[in-house]
C-alpha positions, 0 to 999 in steps of 0.5 A: 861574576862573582866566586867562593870557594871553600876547601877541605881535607879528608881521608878516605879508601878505595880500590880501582875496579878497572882492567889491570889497575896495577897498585891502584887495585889494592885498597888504599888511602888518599888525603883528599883536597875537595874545593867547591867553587860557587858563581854567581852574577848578583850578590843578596841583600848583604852583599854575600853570593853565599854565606861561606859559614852555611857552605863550610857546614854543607861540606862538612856534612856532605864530606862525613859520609866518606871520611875513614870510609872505603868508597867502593863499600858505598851504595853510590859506587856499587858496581861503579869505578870509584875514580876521581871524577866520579867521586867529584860528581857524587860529593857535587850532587850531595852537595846540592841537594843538602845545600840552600842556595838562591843565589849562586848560578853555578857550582863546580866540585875538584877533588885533588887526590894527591899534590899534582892530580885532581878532577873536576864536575861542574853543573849549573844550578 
């Protein structure tokens, strides 16, 4: 099975919705890490799983949207706890639908929200 990863750094807002969610209530900063990790049993014709180049552009593109953003301002946290894990999934999706992947079977999205915490969403495509 092969892998590729590639990670990148943003900074976004938001505010925790939950009962009593002490300082987290309060908007607030994190400097995001976002790996996205694609698998795959069969490289291509060149002997890429996938061009690391078109999967740096794709989460750049996708990233954009939240960078200096307040995440609970968003459509797709309206009414929605913006948590980790739920931020994991939404950049994983809008990471699929922008992407051209033909070979990669398997696509995972961690977003470490500080040096020791992160979640994950993983989907087979």
């Amino acid at each position: 099975m092969y892998r590729v990863s590639v990670r990148q750094d943003i900074i976004a807002q938001h505010y925790l919705t939950v009962p009593d969610p002490g300082p987290e209530g309060e908007r607030h900063s994190h400097a995001f890490t976002v790996e996205v990790e694609l698998t795959g049993p069969e490289l291509d014709e060149y002997g890429y799983l996938v061009d690391i180049d078109d999967v740096k552009s794709t989460l750049d593109a996708t990233l954009a949207r939240y960078r200096d953003e307040t995440m609970n301002d968003l459509p797709e946290f309206e009414g929605k706890n913006p948590s980790v894990e739920r931020f994991a999934r939404v950049v994983c999706e809008r990471f699929v639908d922008a992407a051209a992947l033909t070979q990669p079977t398997h696509l995972s999205v961690r977003i470490w929200e500080d040096d020791v915490a992160s979640a994950t969403y993983e989907t087979d495509l």
